[in-house]
Each structure stands twice: as C-alpha cells, then as structure tokens.
C-alpha positions in Angstrom: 0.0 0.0 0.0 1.0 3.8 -0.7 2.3 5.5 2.0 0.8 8.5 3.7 3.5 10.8 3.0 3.3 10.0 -0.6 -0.5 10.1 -0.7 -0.4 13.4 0.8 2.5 14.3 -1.9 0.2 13.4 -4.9 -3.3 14.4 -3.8 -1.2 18.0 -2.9 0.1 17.9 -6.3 -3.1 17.2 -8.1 -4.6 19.8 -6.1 -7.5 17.0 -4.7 -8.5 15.4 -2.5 -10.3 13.0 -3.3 -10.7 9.6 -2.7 -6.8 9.7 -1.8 -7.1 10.1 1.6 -8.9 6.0 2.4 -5.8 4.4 0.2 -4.9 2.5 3.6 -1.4 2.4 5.7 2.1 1.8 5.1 3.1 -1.6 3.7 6.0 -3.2 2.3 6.3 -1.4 -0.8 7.3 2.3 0.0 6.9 4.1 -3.2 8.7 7.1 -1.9 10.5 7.8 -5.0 13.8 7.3 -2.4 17.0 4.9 -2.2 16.4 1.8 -0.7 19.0 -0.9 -1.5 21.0 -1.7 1.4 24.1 -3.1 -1.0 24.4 -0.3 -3.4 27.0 -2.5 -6.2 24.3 -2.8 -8.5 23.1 1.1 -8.2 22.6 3.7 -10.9 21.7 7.3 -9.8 21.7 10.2 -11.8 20.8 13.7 -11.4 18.7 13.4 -8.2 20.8 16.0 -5.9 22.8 13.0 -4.4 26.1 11.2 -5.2 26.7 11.1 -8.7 29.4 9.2 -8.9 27.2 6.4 -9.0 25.6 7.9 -12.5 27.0 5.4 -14.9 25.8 2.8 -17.4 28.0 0.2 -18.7 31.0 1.4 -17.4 30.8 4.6 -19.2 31.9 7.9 -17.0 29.4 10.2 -15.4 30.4 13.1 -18.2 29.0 10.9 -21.2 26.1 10.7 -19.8 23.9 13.6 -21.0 19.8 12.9 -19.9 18.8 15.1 -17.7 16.3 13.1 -16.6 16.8 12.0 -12.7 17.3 8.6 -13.1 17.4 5.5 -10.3 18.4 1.9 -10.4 19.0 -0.4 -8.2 18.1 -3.9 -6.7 16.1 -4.2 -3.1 15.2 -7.3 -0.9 11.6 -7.2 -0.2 10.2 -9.9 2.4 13.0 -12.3 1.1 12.0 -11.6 -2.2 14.4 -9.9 -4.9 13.3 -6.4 -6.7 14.8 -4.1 -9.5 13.5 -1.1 -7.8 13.4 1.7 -10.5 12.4 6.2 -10.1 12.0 7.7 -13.5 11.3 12.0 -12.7 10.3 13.9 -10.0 7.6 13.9 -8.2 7.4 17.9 -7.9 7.7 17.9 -11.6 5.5 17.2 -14.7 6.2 13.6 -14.5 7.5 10.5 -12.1 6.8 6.9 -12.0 8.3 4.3 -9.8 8.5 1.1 -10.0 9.4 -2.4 -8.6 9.7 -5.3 -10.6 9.6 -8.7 -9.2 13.6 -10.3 -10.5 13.6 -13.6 -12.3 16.4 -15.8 -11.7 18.1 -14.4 -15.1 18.3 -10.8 -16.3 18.8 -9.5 -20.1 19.9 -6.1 -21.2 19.4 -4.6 -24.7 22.9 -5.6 -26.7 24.3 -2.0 -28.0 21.6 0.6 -28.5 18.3 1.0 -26.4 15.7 -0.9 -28.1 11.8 -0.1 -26.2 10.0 -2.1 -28.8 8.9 -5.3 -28.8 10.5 -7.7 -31.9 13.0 -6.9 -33.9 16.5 -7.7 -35.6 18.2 -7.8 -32.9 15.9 -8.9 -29.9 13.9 -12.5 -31.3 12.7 -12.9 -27.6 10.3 -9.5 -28.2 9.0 -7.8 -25.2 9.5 -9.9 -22.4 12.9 -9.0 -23.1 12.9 -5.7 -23.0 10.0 -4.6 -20.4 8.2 -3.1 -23.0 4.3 -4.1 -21.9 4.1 -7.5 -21.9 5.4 -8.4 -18.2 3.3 -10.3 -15.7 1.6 -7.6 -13.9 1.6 -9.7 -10.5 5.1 -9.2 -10.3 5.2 -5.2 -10.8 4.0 -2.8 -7.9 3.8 1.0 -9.6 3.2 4.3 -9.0 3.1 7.5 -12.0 2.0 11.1 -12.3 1.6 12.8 -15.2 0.6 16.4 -15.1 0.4 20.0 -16.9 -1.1 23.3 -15.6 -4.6 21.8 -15.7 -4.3 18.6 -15.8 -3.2 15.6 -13.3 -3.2 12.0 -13.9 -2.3 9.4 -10.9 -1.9 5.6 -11.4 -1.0 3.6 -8.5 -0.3 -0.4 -8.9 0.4 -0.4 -5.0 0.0 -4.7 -4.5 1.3 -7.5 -6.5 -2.1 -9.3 -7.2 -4.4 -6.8 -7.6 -5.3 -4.1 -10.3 -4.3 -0.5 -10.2 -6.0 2.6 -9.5 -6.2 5.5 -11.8 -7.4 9.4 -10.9 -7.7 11.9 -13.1 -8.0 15.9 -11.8 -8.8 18.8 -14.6 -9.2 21.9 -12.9 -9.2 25.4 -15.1 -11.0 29.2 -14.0 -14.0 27.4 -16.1 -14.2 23.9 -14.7 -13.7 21.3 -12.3 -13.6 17.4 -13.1 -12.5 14.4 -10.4 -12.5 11.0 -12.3 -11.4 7.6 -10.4 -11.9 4.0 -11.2 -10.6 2.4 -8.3 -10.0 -1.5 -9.3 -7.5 -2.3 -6.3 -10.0 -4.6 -4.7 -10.0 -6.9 -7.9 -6.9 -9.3 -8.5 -5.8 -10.3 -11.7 -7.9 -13.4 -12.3 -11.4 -11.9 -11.9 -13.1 -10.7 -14.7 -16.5 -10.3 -13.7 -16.5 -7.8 -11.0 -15.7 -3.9 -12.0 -13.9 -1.1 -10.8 -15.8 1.5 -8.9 -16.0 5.1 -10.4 -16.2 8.0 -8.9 -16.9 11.3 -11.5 -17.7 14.8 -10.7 -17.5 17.8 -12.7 -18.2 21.1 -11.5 -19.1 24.2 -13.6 -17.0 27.2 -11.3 -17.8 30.3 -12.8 -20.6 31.9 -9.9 -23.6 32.8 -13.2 -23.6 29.0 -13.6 -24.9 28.0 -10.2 -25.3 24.3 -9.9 -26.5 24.0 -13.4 -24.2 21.2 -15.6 -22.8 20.1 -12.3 -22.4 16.4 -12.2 -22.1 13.6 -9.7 -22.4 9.9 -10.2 -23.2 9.0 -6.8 -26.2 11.2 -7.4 -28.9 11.2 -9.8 -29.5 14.9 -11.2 -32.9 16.1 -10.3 -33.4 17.2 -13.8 -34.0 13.6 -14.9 -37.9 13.4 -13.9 -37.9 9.3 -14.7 -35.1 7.7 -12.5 -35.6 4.6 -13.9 -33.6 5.7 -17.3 -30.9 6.1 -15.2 -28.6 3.0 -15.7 -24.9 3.3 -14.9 -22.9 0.9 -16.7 -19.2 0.2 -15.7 -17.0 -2.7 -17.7 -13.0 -1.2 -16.6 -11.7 -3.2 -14.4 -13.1 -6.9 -16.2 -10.3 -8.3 -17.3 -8.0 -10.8 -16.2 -4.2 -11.5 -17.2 -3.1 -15.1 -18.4 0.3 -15.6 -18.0 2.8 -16.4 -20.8 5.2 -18.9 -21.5 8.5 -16.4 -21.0 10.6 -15.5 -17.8 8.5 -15.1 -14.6 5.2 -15.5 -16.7 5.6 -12.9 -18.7 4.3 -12.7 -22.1 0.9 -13.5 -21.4 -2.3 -12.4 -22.5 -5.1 -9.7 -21.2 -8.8 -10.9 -22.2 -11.8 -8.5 -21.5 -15.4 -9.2 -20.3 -16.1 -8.6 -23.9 -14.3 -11.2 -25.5 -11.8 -8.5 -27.1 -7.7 -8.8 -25.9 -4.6 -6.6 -26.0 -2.1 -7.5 -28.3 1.1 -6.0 -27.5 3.5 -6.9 -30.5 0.9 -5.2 -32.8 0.9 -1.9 -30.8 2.4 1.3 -32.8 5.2 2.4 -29.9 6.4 5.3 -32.3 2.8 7.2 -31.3 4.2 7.2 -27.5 7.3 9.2 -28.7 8.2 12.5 -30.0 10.8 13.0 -31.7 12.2 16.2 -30.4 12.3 15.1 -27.2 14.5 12.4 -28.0 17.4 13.9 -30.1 20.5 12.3 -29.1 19.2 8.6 -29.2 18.8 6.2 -31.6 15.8 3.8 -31.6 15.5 1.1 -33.6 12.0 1.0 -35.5 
C-alpha cells in the first residue's frame, strides 16, 4: 500500500483530495520515489541532488552521460523476495513513475543501442525481453503522475495481485472534473467484477450555479424518470493469463467482452516524439 507521505505528496500535487485520503497504511512497498537498497553494487543514480558518482551505465563515465532526466536503479530485498526497484522523474515535476519489478532468476539487457520495442533484428525474444508491456503484472508494484497546468493523472499499482487505481483531476478558471476508477480490490484473475467510479464535474464560474454540475453518486434532479438512469461500468473486467516467458511474462489480457490486447501489434512510435528524443537512436 502507498504511503501516507506520498499520498499526501500526490493528492497536494493534483490539487484533490479526493478519494486519496482512504488508500490504507504503510506496507512493504514504500513508493517514496527514495534509495532503498541496502548493497548499493548494483546502483545507478543520476541527477537526483545526491552522489553522482554512482551515475554510470556500462561502465561509461558520469560526463558521457547527457539525460537530464533524474534517473534511479537499483536492486532491493523485499520480504525475502528480490526487486529491481526503478524512479524515473520527480515527483514535484511534470512527471514520475516508480516502480518495482519482481527479479527472475536471469536478467537481459538490450545488446548495444536502447531498443523499447517489442520484436525486432536484434531482440527474437520481443517484449518480455525488453520490459516493453508484456510483463506479468503480478510481479510489478507502480506508482506514475503525469501532469500539466490543468491537468493531473495518478496511477497507482500499489500490491502484486491486484489491479491498479487510476485518478484523473482537470481543474481550469472554467471547470472542475475528479474521475477515479478504483479497481485495487480486484486481482488479476477476476473478470467479472468492476472497478468502482467516482466522477464529478463542477461548472465554477458563480452565473452557472449548480447548473451542468455532475455527480455519479447522485442522480441529477433534472432527470424526472429515474428509472432511465442505468450506470454501466466494464473497466476493471479483465483478467491477465500468464505467458510462456521468464517469470510469466508474455501473457495475454482478455476483457469481459471477448476482445484482448495485443502487445506486439501496438504502434510504440505514437508514444514518442521525436524532439524530445534527439541524441538517441531507436531502432524501429
């Protein structure tokens, strides 16, 4: 479970409230966005205000290094159990996401340029290999924020079995909207119970009163038959099947629907823009 610090960090930094506060206590997984690994030989950290003389990949010197993202790597030992425990960001910026990834008793790295794609040339074993969607998502606890001057985003993953939680906040001089679909009750091998959504929008400016306001938990008094209101909720009814590759990975996602998720025929090149990226070579 997320911890109250960090709660408090993200529902601050959405500017709500809402929902955040009932996420439960501290567990084993800190999500902090901090160091934890007691034996720091396997430790990469880059520009996070500490020591960067541990800011080096494959051996290569701190000064050819030339992201600016902060950056942290490293393996912890959870409950026994072995971690790659990874911060991408900041939390008081635009962006962060942390993760921890459940270690299989092998690792792989991408052989001579950075590769995010599933399949290709040089990696036959596709996206297991590579981390690139197609993990078991039993094995992965994660937190990320995503946010502009209007908009914030939170996904939290905070247990290994069960499904994540996603919030979205828009709030502009015009209007207010709180979104949740809270699915962390739900482990990966139910499909037939759904998330439970929480929406609100709020009109602000004062010559709108309550009109176009929106909740819902409650059913507008404008509709004057309540029996034509009929919620209808599928996210959440999926369930994850696990794969033939390293730790389960792999796998497939099937939907109450019948429908499924294929990963190797996703279009990764829409996630990325170009001029963000200038200095790296991706192989397409």
């Amino acid at each position: 479970m997320l911890n109250v610090a960090f709660r408090g960090m993200f529902s601050a930094a959405a500017g709500i409230g809402l929902f955040l506060a009932s996420w439960g206590a501290q567990a084993e997984f800190q999500l902090g966005f901090a160091n934890e690994a007691v034996v720091q030989d396997l430790t990469i950290d880059c520009n996070r205000g500490g020591d960067e003389s541990r800011c080096a990949f494959g051996g290569a010197s701190r000064s050819s290094y030339f992201d600016p993202t902060p950056f942290l790597q490293e393996v912890v030992i959870i409950d026994g159990v072995r971690y790659y425990h990874m911060i991408i960001g900041d939390p008081l910026s635009d962006f962060a996401q942390e993760t921890y990834i459940q270690a299989s008793d092998c690792c792989y790295q991408a052989s001579q340029n950075y590769d995010p794609f599933p399949k290709s040339a040089s990696n036959g074993r596709g996206g297991s290999a590579n981390g690139s969607g197609s993990g078991n998502p039993t094995r992965v606890v994660m937190s990320n924020m995503v946010r502009d001057a209007e908009l914030t985003q939170l996904f939290l993953k905070d247990s290994l079995q069960f499904k994540p939680v996603i919030t979205q906040s828009v709030v502009n001089a015009e209007v207010r909207m709180d979104f949740q679909l809270d699915m962390s009750a739900i482990d990966y091998g139910t499909m037939d119970t759904p998330g439970i959504v929480s929406n609100r929008f709020e009109l602000l400016r004062d010559n709108f009163e309550d009109k176009g306001d929106y909740d819902n938990a409650i059913i507008p008094a404008f509709f004057s038959d309540k029996s034509l209101v009929n919620q209808t909720v599928s996210g959440g009814q999926y369930i994850y099947t696990t794969g033939p590759d390293q730790g389960g990975s792999g796998g497939v996602y099937t939907y109450w629907d019948g429908g499924g998720y294929d990963e190797y025929l996703a279009d990764h090149n829409l996630f990325r823009r170009d001029e963000q990226n200038v200095g790296y070579q991706i192989r397409r």
